[in-house]
N, C-alpha and C positions, 0 to 999 in steps of 0.2 A: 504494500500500500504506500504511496506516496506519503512522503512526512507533509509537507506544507498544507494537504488539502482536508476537508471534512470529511468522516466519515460517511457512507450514506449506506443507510440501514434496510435492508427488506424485509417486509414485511412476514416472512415467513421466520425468519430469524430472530426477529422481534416476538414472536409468538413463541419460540421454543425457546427465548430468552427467561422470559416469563414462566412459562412452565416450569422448565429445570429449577428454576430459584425461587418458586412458589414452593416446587416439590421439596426442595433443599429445606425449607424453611418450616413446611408442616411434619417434616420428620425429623427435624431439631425439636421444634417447642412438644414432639408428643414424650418425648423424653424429659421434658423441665418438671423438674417440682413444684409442685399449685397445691391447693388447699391449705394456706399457711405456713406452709414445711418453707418458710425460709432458711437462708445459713448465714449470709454475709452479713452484717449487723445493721451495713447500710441499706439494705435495701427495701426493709420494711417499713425505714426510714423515706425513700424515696418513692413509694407505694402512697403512702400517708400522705405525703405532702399533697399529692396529688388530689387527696378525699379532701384536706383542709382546703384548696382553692375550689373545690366546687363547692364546698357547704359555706366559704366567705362569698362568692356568689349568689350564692340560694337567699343566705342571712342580707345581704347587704346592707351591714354597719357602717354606713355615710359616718354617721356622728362619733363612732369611736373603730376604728378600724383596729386601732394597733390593743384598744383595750380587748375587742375579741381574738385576736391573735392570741393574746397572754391567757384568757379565761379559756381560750381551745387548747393550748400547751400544760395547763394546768389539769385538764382532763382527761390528755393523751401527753402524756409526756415524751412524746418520742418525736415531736415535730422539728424539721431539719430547714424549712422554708427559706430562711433568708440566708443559711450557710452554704447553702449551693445555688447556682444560679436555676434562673424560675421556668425554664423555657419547656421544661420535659413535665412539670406541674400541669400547667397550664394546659397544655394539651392530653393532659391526662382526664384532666376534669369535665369534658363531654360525655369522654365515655365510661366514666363512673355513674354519670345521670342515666347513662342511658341504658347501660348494662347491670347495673350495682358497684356496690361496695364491696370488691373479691382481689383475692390474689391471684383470679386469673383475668380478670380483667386489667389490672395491673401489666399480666404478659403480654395481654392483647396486645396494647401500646406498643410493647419490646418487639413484639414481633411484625407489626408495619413498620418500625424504623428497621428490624433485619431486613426485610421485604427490600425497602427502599434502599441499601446498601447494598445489596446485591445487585440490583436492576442498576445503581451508580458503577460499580466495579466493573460488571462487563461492559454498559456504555464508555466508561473511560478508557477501559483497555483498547477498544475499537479503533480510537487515535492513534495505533501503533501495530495494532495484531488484526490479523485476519478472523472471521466470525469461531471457526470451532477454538482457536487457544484462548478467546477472548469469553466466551462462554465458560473456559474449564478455569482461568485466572477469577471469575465470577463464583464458581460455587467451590475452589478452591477456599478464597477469604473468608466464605460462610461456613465452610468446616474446618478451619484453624484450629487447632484445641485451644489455645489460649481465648480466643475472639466467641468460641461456643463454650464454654465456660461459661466466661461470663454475661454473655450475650446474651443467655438463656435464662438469666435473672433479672430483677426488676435494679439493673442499674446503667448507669448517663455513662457507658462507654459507647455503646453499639449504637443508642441515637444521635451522639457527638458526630460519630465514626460518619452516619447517613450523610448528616448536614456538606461534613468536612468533603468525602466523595464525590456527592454533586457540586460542591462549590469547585472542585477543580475538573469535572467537566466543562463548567461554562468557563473557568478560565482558558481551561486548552481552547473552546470554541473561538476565544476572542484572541488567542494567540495564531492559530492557526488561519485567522484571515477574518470570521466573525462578526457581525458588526459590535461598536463597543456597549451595546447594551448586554451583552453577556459578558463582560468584566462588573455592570454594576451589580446584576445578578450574584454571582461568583463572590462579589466583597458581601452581598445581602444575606447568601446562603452562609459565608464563612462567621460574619456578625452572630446567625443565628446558632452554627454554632456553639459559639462561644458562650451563650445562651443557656447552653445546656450543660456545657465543660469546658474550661474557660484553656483547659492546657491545649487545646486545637488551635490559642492564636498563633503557635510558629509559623504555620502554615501562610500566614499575611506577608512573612518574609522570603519566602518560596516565589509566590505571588511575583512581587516587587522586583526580587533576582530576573527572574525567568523574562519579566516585562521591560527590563534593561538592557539584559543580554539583546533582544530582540531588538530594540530601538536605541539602545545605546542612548548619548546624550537628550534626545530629541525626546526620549522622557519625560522630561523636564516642560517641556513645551506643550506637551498635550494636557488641552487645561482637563482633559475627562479624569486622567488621573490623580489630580489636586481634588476633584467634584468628588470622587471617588474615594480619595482617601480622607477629606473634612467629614463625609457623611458613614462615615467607618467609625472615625472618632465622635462625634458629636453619637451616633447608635450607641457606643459603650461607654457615655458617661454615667447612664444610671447603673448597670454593669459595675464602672468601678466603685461609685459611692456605694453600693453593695456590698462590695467585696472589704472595702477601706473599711466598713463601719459593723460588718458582721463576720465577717471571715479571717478575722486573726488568724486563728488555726491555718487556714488555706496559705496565708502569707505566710508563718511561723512555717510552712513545711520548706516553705522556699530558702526561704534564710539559716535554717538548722533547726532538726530534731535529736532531742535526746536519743533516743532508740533507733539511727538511722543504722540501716543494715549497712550501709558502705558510704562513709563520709566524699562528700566533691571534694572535700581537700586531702583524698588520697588517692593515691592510683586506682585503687579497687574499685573507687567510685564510676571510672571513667568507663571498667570494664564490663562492671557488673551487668547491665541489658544485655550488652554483646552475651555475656555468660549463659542469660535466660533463651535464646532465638533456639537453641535447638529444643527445649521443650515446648516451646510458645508453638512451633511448624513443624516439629519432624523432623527426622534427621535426612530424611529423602531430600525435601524441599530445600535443606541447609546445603545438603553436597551440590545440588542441581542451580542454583541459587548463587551460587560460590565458582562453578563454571560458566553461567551465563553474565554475570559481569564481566568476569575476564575476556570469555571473549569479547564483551563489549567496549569494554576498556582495549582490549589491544587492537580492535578493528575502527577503534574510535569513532565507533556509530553514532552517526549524529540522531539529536532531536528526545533524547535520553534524561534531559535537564530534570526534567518534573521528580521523575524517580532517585537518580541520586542525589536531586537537595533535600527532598523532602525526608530521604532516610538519614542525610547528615545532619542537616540543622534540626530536625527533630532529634535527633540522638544526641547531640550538644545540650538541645533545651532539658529534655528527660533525665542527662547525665546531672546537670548543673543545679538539677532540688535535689533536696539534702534525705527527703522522704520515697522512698525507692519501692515499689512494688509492681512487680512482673505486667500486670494487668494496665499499668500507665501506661506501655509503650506499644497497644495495639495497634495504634498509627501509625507507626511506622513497617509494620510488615506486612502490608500491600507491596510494600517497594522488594521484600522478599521473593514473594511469589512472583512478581510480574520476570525477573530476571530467569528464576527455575523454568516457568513456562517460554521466556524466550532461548532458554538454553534448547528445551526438547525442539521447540522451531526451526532453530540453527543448525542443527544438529542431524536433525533425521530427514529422512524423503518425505516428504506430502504424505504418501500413503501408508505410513506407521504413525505420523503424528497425533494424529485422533485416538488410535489405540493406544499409543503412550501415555495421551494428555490422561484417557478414561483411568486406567489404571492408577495413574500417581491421582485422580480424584479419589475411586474408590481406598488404595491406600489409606490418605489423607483420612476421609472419611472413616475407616475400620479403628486407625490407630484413635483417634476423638473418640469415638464409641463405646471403644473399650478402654482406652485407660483414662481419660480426663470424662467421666460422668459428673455431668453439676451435682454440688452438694448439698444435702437437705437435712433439717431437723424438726422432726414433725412431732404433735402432740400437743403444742401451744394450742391450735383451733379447739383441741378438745378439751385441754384448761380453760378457754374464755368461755366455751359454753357451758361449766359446769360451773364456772363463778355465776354467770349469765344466768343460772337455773335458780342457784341458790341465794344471791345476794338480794337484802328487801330493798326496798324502791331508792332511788335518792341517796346511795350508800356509795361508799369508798372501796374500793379491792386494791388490795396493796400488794407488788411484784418485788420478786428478789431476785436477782438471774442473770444469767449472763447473755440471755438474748431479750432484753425486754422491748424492744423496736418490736419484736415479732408478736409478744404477748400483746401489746400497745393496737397493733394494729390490726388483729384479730379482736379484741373488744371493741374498735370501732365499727367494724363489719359487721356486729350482732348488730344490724338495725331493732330488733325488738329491745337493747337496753341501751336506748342513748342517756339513760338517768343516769347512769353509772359511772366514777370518775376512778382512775388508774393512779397511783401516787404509788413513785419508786424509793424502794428501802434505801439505795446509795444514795438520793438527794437529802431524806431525814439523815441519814449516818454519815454521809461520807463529801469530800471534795473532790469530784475529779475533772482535769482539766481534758477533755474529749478523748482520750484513753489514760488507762491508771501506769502504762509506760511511762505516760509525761506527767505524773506524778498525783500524788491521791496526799488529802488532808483527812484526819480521823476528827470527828468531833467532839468524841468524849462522851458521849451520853452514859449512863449508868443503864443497868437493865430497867429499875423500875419507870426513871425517866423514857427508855424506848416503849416500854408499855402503855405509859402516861400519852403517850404519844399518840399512839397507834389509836387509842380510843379517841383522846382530842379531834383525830379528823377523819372521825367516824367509818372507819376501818371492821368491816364485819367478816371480809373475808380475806385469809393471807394468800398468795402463791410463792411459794421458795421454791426455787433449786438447792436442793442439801449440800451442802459441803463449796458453794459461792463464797469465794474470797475470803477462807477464813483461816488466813492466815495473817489476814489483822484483827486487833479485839475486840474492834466495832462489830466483825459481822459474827465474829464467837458469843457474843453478849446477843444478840440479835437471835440467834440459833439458838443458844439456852432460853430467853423468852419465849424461842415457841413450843420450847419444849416443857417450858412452863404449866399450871396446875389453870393459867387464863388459857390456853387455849387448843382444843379438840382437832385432832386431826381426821380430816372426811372424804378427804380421796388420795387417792397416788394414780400419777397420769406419768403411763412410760412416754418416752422421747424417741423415740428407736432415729434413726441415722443411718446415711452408708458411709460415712468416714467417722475418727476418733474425736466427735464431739468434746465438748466441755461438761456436758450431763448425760443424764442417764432417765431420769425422770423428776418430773414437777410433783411438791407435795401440796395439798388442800388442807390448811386449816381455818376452821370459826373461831373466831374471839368471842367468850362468853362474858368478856369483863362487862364494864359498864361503859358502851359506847355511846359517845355524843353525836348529835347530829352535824349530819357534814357543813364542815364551816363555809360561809360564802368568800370570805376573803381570805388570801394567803399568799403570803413570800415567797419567791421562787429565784433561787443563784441559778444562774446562767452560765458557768464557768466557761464556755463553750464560745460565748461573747461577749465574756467579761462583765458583766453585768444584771442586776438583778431585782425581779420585775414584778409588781403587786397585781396579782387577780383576784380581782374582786368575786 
């Protein structure tokens, strides 16, 4: 295919483009864990946020917004809204109205933006690859283990990923000859984005590279690109006063964490992604991947820019936070695949290609299946509904756990108790600054004072996880309380797992003390943004 011209797409192509990555995509998500069996902490977190912007919709508190914020955080304590950006909320929240309040409606979402990244991957690939390898580098991406992982959870990698995709087809389009309304596209898509996961803006400087090399000085001169780039920034000012005034943490990961696996100011830091790609792809995808550069590098194929700036300045930006985990750097291994796929193109006759490309799919595919299956911990939905049975109207259920995002969000799903308010044991006992890595403060309470407590905000029912954190004295005092003469224990809910969890099962008890009625107003630390906020 010529570099400089558009791709142009037939129709029959476009139809089996569709399928294959339809197909790709209904036989990912019938594998995901739904029914509240979340695993990753955040994600029931990022589930919720989604239910609180339909139900601040629904309520529309003109007169106090930010007070029903606090009074919904107070009763779900697991809401993340303004610490990640808002863009995967908000589009969450039609189809909570219109489907319910579920954790697979949650997937739903995940899985139009998989949809949408796949149907992005092979359109992009088309600017360089003929329809079958551009097909196979498409449901290639969508069965990455790293990218189906996570992708198959309720979290803002995979619809980051969407935005990111199509924003650099319409840049290729405006590169490759285009008119310039598909660079404003491309900056709108990229904006949005960032919207959802803000570590996608390297990508802006990929962008800017690629549009210089091509125009050299005379950049400068095209005013679309000043229009372009004022309406980029003036889109991410509310973006950064977000970030500047609630995302400490987010910044704090950039500048250094305590607990970073591999410091940027050591060598390890610089290697450590490089270190992750052969489990992120395969070892197939790494050797084939690792040849297809080179030839590309030594045939010095032009028109190749997109792919290796976006895997190096993205590998600079990922290297250079101090907070390092596998799952940040699924951006950049599209640029993986595209080289393994141009390797077998190079490589072999026309009429093996196809049956090469199928096989390293199915490969791909076999190796996800079977070794990286999403992880799940189920038994939360069956605790909410068994507080849900038993607790009397207008009452507190108080959680101990180490997944309480998941307990959190499973009691909001019982629409039949929205009476019911959720209050976590570590907020009364403990301080901790968005993991107990970066450090936890003990408060001292005595046991009769935790008891004192528990009743003051009218607490009828406990959920613990047994043996949660105690190996401080907070939550040993906390644990002897319930093993206390106040209060009866009336269920045990196994947890069951397909990996080495943190529990085993959830216990049920009733406080027979003498419980107050739930208070209206209360204090609530914030550690998380520093601050802390009265709900009334």
């Amino acid at each position: 295919m010529p570099l400089l011209t558009l791709p142009t797409i037939a129709g029959r192509e476009r139809l089996l483009a569709w399928a294959l990555v339809l197909l790709s995509v209904v036989l990912l998500f019938a594998q995901a864990p739904h029914g509240g069996a979340f695993f990753w902490s955040d994600s029931p977190r990022h589930a919720l946020n989604g239910v609180f912007v339909m139900d601040l919709i629904k309520a529309m508190p003109l007169d106090d917004p930010a007070g029903y914020a606090y009074r919904y955080y107070a009763q779900y304590p697991a809401l993340t809204i303004l610490f990640y950006p808002p863009l995967f909320y908000a589009i969450s929240a039609p189809f909570y109205a219109v489907f319910g309040v579920s954790h697979e409606t949650a997937l739903l979402v995940v899985a139009l933006h998989y949809l949408a990244l796949g149907l992005g991957c092979w359109r992009l690939a088309r600017f360089w690859l003929p329809a079958a390898p551009s097909l196979a580098f498409a449901v290639l991406v969508l069965w990455l283990p790293e990218v189906a992982f996570w992708g198959r959870q309720v979290m803002l990698e995979v619809p980051a990923f969407a935005f990111l995709v199509w924003s650099a087809v319409a840049v290729m389009a405006y590169l490759r000859g285009g008119h310039v309304r598909w660079l404003y596209l491309g900056a709108a898509l990229l904006v949005l984005g960032m919207y959802t996961k803000i570590s996608v803006a390297y990508m802006g400087v990929v962008y800017a590279a690629l549009i210089a090399q091509r125009d050299g000085w005379a950049v400068l001169r095209n005013r679309h690109h000043w229009w372009v780039a004022a309406l980029a920034v003036v889109g991410l000012v509310p973006l950064a006063v977000l970030t500047l005034k609630f995302g400490q943490a987010n910044v704090q990961s950039v500048t250094g964490v305590a607990d970073a696996v591999a410091s940027r100011a050591s060598w390890q830091g610089w290697v450590w992604y490089l270190q992750q790609i052969p489990s992120q792809v395969g070892w197939p995808l790494v050797v084939l991947a690792l040849v297809g550069a080179g030839l590309a590098a030594w045939r010095r194929q032009p028109g190749l820019g997109l792919w290796w700036l976006s895997f190096a300045v993205g590998y600079l930006f990922f290297s250079s936070i101090d907070l390092k985990e596998a799952r940040h750097s699924v951006f950049l291994l599209p640029s993986v695949v595209f080289f393994a796929v141009l390797a077998l193109q190079t490589l072999l006759p026309a009429r093996l290609q196809t049956w090469a490309l199928a096989a390293l799919v199915l490969a791909t595919a076999g190796l996800t299946a079977w070794t990286r299956p999403v992880y799940f911990v189920d038994g939360y939905a069956r605790a909410a509904a068994e507080v849900a049975r038993l607790a009397p109207p207008d009452s507190t259920v108080m959680f101990s756990g180490y997944r309480d995002g998941s307990f959190v969000f499973n009691m909001r799903a019982r629409e039949d108790r929205r009476d019911l308010h959720v209050m976590r044991a570590d907020k009364l006992l403990l301080g901790v600054a968005v993991r107990r890595e970066l450090g936890v403060e003990q408060k001292g309470l005595t046991e009769a004072e935790i008891a004192q407590a528990i009743n003051a905000n009218g607490v009828h029912y406990v959920v613990m996880q047994p043996g949660f954190w105690t190996d401080l004295e907070a939550m040993q005092r906390f644990e002897r309380v319930m093993a206390s003469a106040q209060f009866e224990e009336v269920a045990r809910i196994a947890t069951p797992a397909n990996h080495k969890a943190h529990e085993t099962e959830l216990v049920i008890y009733r406080n027979k003390g003498p419980v107050a009625q739930r208070p209206q107003g209360k204090e609530i630390e914030l550690k998380i943004i520093n601050r802390r906020i009265t709900a009334d």
